[in-house]
C-alpha positions in Angstrom: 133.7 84.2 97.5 132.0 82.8 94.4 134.0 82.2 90.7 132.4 85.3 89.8 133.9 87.3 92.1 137.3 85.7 91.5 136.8 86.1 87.1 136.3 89.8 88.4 139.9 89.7 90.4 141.8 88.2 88.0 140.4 90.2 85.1 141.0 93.9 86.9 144.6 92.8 88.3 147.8 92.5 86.3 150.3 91.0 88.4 150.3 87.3 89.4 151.7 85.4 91.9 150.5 81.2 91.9 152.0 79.0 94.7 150.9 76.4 96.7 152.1 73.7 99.5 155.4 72.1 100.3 156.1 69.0 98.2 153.7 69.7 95.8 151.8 66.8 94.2 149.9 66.4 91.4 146.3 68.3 92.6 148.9 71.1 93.9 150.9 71.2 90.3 148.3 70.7 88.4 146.1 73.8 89.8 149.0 75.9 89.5 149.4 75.5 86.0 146.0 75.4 84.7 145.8 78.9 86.5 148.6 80.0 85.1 147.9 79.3 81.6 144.4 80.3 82.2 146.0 83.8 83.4 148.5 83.5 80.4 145.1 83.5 77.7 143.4 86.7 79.5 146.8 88.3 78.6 147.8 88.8 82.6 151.5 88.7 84.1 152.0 85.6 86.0 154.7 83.7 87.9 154.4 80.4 89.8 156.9 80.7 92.8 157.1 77.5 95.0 158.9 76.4 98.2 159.8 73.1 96.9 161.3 72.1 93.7 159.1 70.3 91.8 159.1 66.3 91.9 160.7 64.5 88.9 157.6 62.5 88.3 155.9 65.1 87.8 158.2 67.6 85.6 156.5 66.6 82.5 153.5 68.7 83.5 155.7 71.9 83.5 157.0 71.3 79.8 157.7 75.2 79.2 159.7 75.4 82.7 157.8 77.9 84.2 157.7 77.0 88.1 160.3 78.6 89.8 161.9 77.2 93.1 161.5 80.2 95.8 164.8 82.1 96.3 164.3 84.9 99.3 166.4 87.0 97.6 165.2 87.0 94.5 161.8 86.4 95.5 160.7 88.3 97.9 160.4 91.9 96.5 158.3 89.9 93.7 156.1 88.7 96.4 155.5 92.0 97.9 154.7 93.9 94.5 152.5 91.6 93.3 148.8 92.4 93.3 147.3 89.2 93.3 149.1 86.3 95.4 146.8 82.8 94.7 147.3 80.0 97.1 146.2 77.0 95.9 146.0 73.5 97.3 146.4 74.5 100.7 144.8 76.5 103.9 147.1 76.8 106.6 150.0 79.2 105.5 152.7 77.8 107.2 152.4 75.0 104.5 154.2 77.3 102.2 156.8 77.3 104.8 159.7 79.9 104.5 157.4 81.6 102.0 155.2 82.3 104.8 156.3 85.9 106.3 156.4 87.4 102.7 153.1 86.3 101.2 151.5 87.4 104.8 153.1 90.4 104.7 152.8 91.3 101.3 149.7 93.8 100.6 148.7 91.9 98.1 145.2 90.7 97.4 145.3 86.9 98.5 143.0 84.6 97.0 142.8 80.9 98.6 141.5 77.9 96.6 141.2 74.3 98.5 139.1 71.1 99.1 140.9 70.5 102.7 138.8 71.2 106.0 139.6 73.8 109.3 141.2 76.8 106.7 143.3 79.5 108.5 141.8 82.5 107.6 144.4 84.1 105.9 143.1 85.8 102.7 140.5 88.4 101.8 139.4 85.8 99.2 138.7 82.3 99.5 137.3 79.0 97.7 137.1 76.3 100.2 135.1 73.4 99.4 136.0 70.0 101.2 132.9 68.8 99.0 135.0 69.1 95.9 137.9 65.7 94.8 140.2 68.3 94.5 141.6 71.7 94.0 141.7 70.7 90.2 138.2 70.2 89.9 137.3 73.7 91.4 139.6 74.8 88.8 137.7 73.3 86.3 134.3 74.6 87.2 135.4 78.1 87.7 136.3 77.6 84.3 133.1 76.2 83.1 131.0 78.4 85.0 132.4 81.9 83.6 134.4 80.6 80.5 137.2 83.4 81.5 139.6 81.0 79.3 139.3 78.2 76.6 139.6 74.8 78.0 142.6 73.8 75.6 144.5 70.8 75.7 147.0 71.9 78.1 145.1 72.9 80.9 142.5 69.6 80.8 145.9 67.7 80.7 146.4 69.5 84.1 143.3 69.3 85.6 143.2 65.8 84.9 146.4 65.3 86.5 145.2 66.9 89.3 141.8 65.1 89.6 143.2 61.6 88.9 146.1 61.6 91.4 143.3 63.2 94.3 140.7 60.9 93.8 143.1 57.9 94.3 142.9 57.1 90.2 138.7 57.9 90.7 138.7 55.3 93.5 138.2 57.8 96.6 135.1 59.1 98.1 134.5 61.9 96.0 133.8 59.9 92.8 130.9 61.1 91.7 128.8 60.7 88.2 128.9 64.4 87.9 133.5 64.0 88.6 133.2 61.8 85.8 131.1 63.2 83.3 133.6 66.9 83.8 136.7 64.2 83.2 134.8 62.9 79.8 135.0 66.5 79.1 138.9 66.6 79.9 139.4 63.4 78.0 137.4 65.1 75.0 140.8 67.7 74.7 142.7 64.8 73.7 144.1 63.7 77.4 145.5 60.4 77.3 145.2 58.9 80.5 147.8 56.4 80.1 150.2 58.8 79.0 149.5 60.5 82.8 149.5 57.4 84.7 152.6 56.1 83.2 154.1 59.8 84.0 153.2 59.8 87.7 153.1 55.9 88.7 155.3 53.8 86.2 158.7 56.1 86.1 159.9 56.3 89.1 163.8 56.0 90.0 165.5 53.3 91.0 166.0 54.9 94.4 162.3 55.0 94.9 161.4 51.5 94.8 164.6 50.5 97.3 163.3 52.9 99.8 159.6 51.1 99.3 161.4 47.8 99.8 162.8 49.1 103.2 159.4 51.2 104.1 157.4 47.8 103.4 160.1 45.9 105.8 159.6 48.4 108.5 155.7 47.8 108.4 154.1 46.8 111.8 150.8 46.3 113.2 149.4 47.9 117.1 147.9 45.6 119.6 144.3 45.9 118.5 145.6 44.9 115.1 143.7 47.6 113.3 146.7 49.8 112.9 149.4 49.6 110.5 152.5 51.7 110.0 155.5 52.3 108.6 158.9 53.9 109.3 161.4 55.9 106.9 164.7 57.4 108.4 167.1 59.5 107.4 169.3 56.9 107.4 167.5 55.2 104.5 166.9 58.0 102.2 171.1 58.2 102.5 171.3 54.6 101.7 168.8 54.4 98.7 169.3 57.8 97.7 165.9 58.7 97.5 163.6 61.4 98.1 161.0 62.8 100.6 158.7 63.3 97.6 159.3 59.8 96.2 157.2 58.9 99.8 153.7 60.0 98.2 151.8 57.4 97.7 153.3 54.6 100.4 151.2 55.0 103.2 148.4 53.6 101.3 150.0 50.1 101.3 149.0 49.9 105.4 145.7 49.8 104.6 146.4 47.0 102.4 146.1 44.7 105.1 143.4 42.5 106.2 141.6 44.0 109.5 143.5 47.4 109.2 141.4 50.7 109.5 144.4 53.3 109.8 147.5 53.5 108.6 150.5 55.6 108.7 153.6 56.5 107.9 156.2 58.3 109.8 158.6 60.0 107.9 161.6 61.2 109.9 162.8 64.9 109.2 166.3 66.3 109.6 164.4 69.2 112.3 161.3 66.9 113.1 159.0 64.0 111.8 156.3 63.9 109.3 153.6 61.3 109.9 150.6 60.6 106.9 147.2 59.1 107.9 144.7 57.3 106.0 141.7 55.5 106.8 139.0 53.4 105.7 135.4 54.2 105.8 133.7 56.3 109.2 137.8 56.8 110.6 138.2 60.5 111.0 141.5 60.7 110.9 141.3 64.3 110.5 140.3 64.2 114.1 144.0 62.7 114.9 145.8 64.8 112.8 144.6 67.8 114.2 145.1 67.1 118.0 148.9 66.8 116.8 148.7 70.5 114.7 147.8 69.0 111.4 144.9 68.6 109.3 143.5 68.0 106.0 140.8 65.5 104.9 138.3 62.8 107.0 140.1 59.5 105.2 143.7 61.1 104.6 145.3 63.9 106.3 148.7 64.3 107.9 151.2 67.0 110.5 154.7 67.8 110.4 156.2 68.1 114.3 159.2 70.0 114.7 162.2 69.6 117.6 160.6 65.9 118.1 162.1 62.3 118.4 160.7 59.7 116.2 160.8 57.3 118.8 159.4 59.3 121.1 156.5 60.7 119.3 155.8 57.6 117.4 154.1 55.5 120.6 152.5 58.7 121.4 150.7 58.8 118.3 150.0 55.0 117.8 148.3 55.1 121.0 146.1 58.1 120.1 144.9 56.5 117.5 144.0 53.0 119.2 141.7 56.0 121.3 140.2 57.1 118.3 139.5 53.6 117.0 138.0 53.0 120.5 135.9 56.5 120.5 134.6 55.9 117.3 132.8 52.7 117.9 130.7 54.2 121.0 
């Protein structure tokens, strides 16, 4: 689908639905409500519904309150009357989790916007680009391209929200001349970019930096040396009193260390484990994340296993990616 074909949707539809992945961050919050204002300026009916409440770091974004926290019961009749459901930041559908069986039962046009690779073809409609930094920056040139909306104030602070936080504060692969010039023209709407940094990075909770103090201790290296992870329990979310969202962001300090070309974190669940990847340079650690039913980008992807043992699992996948490391040299 081309913008054009999505100005034409959202202009002959009234009824909005905007959600997007489990523990949203920044890219997923961002697009959602740069959308939704955008919807809210063409004079449409819109409602951003997600799974997860939104992180604290990241409330500022949402000054009028408008994300709601899914509720099945309140929530699900919405779901199925709706006439357009957008997905945004996301292409598997199980990553809205219990939102799943409405929004794929709903009949509902469903229109999918992303910048991750392998999409689940779940929607009539879809804008999938792995080419793009993020989903914000798709946002912004369907924007550009068929000026549907004015590009006010509010939505480039969004959109840069989104683009910043995605590209790794415009260190990341996808930082391009042309990313930068289409930020100048975010900054030109009055975006203060220390005012977003100091938002996402600099006020964080006490809680947060304890659990990075015991995420950091945990760190270890695999026999080749070129891997480095990190471990968070259960047990140390109950004695910080942190967060699973207060996580984003830790799994980059692995590659902070000399000779390291993948790092990860494994997260333990209540049900399961979450493990991030990240790598440096030609690592596809896409590749890794999908042989254990994830996905997501070549340099930073990630999976969620259910009714699995972190110490049973964790070897497993330490020693799958010692293979890739191998595989990818020859």
């Amino acid at each position: 689908m081309d913008f054009f074909s999505l100005q034409k949707i959202l202009e002959e539809n009234t009824d909005f639905i905007i959600t997007c992945h489990v523990n949203p961050d920044a890219d997923a919050i961002g697009s959602e409500l740069a959308v939704y204002d955008i919807l809210t300026q063409i004079k449409k009916n819109a409602r951003i519904i997600n799974y997860s409440k939104t992180p604290y770091n990241l409330e500022f974004l949402d000054s009028n309150k408008v994300i709601e926290k899914y509720d099945p019961g309140k929530h699900d009749e919405v779901i199925k009357n709706s006439g357009v459901i957008i997905l945004l930041d996301l292409n598997q559908l199980s990553r809205t989790v219990k939102m799943e069986n409405a929004i794929r039962n709903s009949p509902a046009i469903k229109v999918c916007i992303d910048h991750h690779t392998e999409p689940e073809n779940f929607s009539e409609y879809m804008i999938v680009d792995n080419q793009y930094s993020s989903t914000g920056e798709i946002i912004y040139d369907f924007l550009d391209k068929t000026e549907i909306a004015v590009l006010n104030h509010n939505i480039a602070t969004q959109l840069y929200a989104a683009i910043m936080t995605d590209t790794g504060s415009f260190r990341f692969e996808r930082t391009t001349p042309e990313l930068h010039r289409k930020v100048a023209n975010l900054l030109e709407q009055g975006v203060s970019p220390y005012e977003i940094y100091d938002q996402i990075y600099a006020q964080f909770n006490l809680s947060r930096n304890k659990l990075l103090g015991h995420a950091l201790a945990s760190l270890e290296l695999s026999k080749s040396g070129k891997i480095a992870y990190m471990t968070i329990t259960q047990d140390m979310l109950k004695k910080t009193g942190a967060f699973e969202s207060d996580v984003d962001g830790f799994v980059n300090y692995c590659l902070e260390i000399k000779g390291v070309e993948i790092g990860m974190l494994f997260f333990e669940l209540k049900d399961g484990v979450k493990v991030s990847f990240r790598s440096k340079l030609d690592v596809p650690v896409n590749k890794l994340a999908e042989k254990f039913k994830g996905g997501g980008h070549f340099n930073a992807s990630g999976t969620r296993l259910f009714n699995v043992k972190l110490n049973e699992i964790q070897p497993q996948i330490v020693e799958s990616a010692e293979e890739l490391l191998r595989n990818n040299k020859n």
